[in-house]
C-alpha positions as CSV (number, residue, x, y, z in Angstrom):
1,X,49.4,-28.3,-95.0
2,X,49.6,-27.5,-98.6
3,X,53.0,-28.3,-100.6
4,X,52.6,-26.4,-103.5
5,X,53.6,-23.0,-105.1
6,X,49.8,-22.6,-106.5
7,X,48.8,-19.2,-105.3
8,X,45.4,-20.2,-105.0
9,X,45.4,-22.6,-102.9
10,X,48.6,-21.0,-100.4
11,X,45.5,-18.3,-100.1
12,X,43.0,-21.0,-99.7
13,X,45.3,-22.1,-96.5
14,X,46.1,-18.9,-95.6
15,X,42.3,-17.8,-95.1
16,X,41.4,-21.4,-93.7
17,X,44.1,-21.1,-91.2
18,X,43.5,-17.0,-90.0
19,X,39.9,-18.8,-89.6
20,X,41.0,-21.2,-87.1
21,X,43.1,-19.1,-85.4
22,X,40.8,-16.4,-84.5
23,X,38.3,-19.1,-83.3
24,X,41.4,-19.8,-80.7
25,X,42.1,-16.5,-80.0
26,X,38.7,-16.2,-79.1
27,X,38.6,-19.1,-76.5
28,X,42.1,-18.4,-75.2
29,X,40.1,-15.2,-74.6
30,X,37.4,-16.6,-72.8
31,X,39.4,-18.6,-70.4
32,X,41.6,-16.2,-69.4
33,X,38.5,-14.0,-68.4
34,X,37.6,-17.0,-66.5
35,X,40.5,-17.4,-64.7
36,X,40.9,-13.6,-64.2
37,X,37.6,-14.4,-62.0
38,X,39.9,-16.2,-59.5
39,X,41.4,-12.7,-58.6
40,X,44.5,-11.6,-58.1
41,X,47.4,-14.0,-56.2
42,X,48.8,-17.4,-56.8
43,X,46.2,-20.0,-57.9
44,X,46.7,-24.4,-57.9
45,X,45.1,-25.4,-60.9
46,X,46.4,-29.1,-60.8
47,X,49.6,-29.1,-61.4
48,X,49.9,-25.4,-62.3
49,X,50.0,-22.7,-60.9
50,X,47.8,-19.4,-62.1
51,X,49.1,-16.0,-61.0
52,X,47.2,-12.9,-61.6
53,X,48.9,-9.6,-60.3
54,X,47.5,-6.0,-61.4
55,X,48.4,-4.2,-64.9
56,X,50.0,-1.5,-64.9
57,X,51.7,1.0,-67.3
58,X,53.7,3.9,-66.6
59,X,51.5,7.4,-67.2
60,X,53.3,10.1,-68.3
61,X,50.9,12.5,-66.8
62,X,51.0,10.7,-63.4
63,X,54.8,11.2,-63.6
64,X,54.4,14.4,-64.3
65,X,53.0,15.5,-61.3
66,X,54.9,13.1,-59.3
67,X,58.2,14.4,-60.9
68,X,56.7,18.7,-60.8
69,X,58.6,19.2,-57.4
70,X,61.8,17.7,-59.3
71,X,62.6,19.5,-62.3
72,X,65.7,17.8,-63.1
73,X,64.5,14.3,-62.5
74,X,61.1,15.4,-64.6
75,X,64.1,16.6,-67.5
76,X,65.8,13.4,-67.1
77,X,62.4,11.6,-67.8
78,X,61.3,13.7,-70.9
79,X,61.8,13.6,-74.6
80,X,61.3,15.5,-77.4
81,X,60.0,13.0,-80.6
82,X,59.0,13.6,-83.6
83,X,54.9,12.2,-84.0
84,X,53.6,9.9,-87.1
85,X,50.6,10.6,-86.3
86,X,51.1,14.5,-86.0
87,X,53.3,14.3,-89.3
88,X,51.0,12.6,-91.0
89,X,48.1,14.9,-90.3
90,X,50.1,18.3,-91.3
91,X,52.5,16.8,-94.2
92,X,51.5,16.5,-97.5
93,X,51.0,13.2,-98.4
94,X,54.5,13.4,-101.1
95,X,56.6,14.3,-97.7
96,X,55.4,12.2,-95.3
97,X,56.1,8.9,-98.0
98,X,59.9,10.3,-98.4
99,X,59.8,10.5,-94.4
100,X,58.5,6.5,-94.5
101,X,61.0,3.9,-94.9
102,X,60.5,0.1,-95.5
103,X,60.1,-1.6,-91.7
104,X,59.8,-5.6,-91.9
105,X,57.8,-8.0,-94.4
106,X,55.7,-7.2,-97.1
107,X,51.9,-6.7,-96.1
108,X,49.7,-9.3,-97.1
109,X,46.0,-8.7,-97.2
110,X,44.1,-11.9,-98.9
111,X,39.9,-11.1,-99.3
């Protein structure tokens, strides 16, 4: 761990340790596709236990025609947002910045 203000070597560290922790990522990766071989359930591994149950996400268009037969549950369901992604493809660039407002740390890119 380095103890010292020196930019140079806090990005030295920085890089060294984004390194290491994608080589992780990358076998945490590979033994949970391992274990996802088991199937789904409740699993002894030892002295733990490994549960796998299905994914799921709710789908709006699923809901949809679920909820067509029930107009006021399918209103009590919907929204009306406002899109970044749509703003940012029909605002000029000037607009969408004064629409943008500082959200967490500072970004930090080191290359």
């Amino acid at each position: 761990m380095t103890t010292t203000s020196d930019p140079a070597l806090l990005a030295a560290e920085y890089l060294d340790l984004r390194d290491r922790i994608a080589e992780l990522k990358t076998r945490q990766d590979q033994l949970a596709a391992q274990l996802r071989n088991l199937g789904a359930g409740r699993h002894t591994a030892g002295n733990l236990t490994v549960t796998l149950t299905p994914a799921k996400r709710f789908n709006p268009d699923q809901a949809r025609t679920i909820l067509a037969a029930n107009p006021d549950l399918l209103a009590a369901c919907s929204d009306t947002v406002i899109s970044a992604t749509k703003a940012k493809a029909v605002l000029p660039p000037a607009i969408y910045e004064a629409c943008s407002v500082e959200a967490g740390d500072l970004r930090l890119a080191v290359r």
